[in-house]
N, C-alpha and C positions, 0 to 999 in steps of 0.2 A: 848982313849976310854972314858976316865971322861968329855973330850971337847963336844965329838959326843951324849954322854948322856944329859950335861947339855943343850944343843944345843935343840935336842928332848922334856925336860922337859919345858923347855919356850914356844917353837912351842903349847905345850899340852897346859902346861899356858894359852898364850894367846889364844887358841884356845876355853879355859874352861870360860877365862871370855867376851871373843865375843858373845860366846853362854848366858853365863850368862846375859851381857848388853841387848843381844838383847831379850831374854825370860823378862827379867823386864820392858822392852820396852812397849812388848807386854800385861804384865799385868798392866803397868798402862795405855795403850788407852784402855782396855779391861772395867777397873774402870772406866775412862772418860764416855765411851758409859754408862755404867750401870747409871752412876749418872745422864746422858743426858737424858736415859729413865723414869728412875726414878720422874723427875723434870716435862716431859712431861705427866706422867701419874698423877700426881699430878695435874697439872693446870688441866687436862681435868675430872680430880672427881671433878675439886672446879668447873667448869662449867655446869657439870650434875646437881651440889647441888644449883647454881644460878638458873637454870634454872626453874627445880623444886621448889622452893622459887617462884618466880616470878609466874608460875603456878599455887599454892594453893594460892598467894594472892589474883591473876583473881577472882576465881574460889568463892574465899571467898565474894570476892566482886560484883561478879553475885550475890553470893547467899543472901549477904546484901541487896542488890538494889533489888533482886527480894521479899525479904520479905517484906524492905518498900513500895514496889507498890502494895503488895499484903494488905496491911494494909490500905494503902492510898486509896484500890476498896473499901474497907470492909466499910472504915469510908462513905465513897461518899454512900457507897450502904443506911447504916446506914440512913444517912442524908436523902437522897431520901427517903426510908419507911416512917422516922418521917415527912416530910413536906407530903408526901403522906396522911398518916393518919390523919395531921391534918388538910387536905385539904376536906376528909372525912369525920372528924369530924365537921368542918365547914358547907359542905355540910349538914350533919345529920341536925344541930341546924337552918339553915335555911328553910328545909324542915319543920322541927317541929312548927318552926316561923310562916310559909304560914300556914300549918295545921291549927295550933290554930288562924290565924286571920283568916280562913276560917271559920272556926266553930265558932265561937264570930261574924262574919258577917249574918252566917245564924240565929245563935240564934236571933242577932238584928233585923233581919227582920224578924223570926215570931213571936218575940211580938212584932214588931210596926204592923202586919199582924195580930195580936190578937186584938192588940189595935185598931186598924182601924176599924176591925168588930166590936169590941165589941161598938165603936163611931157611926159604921153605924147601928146597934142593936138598939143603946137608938134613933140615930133622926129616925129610921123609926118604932122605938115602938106605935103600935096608942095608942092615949091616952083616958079615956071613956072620957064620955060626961059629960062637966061638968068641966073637968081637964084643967088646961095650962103648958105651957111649956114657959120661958125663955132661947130666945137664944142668942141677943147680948143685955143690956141693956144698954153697953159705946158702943154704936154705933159712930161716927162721924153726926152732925145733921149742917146743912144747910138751917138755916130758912130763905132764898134769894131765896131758888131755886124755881122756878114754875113749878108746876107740868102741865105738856101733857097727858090731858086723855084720847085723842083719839084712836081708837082702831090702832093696829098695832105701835104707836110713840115709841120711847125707852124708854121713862119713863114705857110704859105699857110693853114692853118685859122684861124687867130687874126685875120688880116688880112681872110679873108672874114666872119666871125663881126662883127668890128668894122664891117664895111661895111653888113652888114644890119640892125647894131642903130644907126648912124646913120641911115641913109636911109629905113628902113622896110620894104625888101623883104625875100620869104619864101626860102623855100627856092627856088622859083621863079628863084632870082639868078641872072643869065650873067657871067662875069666876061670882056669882050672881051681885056683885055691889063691885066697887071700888069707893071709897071717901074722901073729904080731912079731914083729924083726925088734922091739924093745919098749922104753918109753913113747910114747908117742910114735911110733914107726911103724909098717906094716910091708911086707914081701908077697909080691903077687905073681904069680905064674900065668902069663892070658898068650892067646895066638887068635888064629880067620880059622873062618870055619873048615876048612881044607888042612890048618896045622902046617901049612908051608909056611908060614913062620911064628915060631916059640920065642917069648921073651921073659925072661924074669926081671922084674920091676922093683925099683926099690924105694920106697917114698916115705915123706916124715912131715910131719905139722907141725905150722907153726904162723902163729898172726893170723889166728881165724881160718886157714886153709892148709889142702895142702899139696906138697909141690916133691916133684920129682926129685930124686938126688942122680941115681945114675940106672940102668938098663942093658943089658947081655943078651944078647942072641943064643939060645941053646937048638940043640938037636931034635929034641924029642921031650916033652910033658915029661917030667918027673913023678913018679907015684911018691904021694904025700900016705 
């Protein structure tokens, strides 16, 4: 009976540490798996957390690039205004420029438009009877030249032309007696056809024409 027992007690034995071997078997692939898992779920949060990293840096980096270009419109925008403005401004000061040499043009010309009248005023002021007038007394004089008294010659057109642009009369002019006053000179007696006013004229050539020296208001036609 002690045989059959101890026989039995062994069979149990081994039987306790079979099961045993093989229960510790299965708890350490059971550890293996967990630590497998374990190790896989690790790497795949470190790649959520790369990932995400990599993302906000994008994202950072749009939002850098987009503020510098947003700064870079602003300066351009800037820049255009000021050269705008000063291109306006430019504009202004050369309008103002025209203006005032506008207005400094017109001014000039109504006093040399004063002064002309007031020039045409004195030579066609009559003068009473009695009075003279000098008009060029540095004449240019030509005592070579011979004078053409005949009617219609250029000596006589130029000498009555010069006569009625001192005295003031029109075509209206009588020329009583033209004569030679010396070298190169000639003395002309003219009035309007009415005789209300008599001048004797006194002229000389010289530089191809010829040009008044001075003119006297008388009373009455002289008989030559």
């Amino acid at each position: 009976m002690s045989k059959n027992q101890s026989r039995k007690e062994r069979k149990n034995q081994e039987k306790n540490s079979d099961i045993k071997n093989k229960t510790e078997t299965r708890s350490g692939i059971s550890r293996i798996y967990y630590y497998v898992i374990g190790i896989l779920f690790l790497i795949l949060l470190l790649l959520v957390i790369f990932i995400f990293t990599r993302g906000g840096n994008k994202v950072n980096l749009e939002d850098e690039n987009t503020e510098e270009s947003a700064l870079v419109e602003n300066e351009e925008t800037e820049n255009n205004n000021t050269e705008n403005t000063n291109e306006e401004e430019d504009t202004t000061e050369e309008e103002i420029d025209d203006s005032e040499a506008e207005e400094e043009e017109d001014n000039s010309s109504e006093e040399n438009s004063e002064e002309d009248l007031e020039e045409e005023n004195q030579e066609t002021e009559e003068l009473e009877p009695g009075e003279s007038e000098v008009v060029n007394e540095d004449a240019p004089h030509d005592t070579s030249h011979a004078v053409d008294y005949n009617d219609g010659s250029n000596d006589r057109v130029q000498i009555k032309n010069e006569i009625m642009a001192a005295t003031g009369l029109n075509d209206d002019l009588i020329e009583w007696w033209i004569g030679n006053d010396g070298p190169g000179r000639v003395e002309a007696t003219v009035s309007d056809r009415n005789q209300t006013e008599i001048y004797q004229v006194y002229l000389q050539y010289g530089d191809g024409n010829w040009h008044v020296l001075n003119y006297e208001r008388i009373n009455s036609v002289p008989n030559n």
